[in-house]
N, C-alpha and C positions, 0 to 999 in steps of 0.2 A: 493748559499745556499738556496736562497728564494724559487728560480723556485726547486730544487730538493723537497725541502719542499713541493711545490704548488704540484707537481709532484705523490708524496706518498700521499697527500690529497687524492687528484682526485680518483689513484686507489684503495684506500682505499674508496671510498663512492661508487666509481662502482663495487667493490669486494661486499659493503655488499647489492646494490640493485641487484646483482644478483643473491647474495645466498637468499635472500626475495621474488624474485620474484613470484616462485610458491607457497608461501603462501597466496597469494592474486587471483590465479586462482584456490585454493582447497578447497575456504571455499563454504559450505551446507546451503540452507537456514532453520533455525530452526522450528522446528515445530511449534510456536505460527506463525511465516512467513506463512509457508505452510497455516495454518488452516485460520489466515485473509485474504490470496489470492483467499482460496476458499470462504468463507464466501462473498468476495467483489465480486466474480463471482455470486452469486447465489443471488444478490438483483438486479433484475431487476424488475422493475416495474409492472405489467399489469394494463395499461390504458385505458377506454372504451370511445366507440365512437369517436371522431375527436381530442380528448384530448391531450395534450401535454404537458413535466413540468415545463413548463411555462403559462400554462393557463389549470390548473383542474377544471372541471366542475361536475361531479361526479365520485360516490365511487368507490375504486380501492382497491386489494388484497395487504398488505403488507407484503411480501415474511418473511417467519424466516429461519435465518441461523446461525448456530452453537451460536454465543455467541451474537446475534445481537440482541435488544429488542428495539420495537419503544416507543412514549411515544410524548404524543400532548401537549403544553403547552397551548393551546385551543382548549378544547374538543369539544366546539360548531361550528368549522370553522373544526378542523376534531380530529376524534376519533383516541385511540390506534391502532384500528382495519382497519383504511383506511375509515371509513364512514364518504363521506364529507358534 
């Protein structure tokens, strides 16, 4: 009785992962998704001269994209605007 038991478990949990299955290869990425993937493509850097982001030495452009706002919590080591 155990194992028939065990038995209609089993196929009862591989009945319902297979009726699930293509619910998990149908889903869309939402559009706040979309919009921060583009947004995170579009903040690249430009760094001048030998510079690298690990050792900025001067001012660089800080890209804006869609909802992205920079913000210095020392203005004097560097600006909103990339002036370092």
């Amino acid at each position: 009785m155990k194992t028939l038991l065990r038995f209609a478990l089993f196929m009862a949990a591989a009945l319902a992962l297979v009726a699930c299955s293509n619910m998990l290869t149908d889903l869309q990425p939402s559009a706040d998704s979309k919009a921060a993937t583009a947004d995170k493509a579009a903040l690249e850097l430009a760094l001048s001269g030998t510079d690298a982001l690990t050792n900025v030495t001067g001012s660089f452009a800080l890209p804006s994209a869609g909802a992205i706002v920079w913000a210095s919590d020392n203005a004097a080591v560097l600006s909103a605007d990339g002036t370092v």
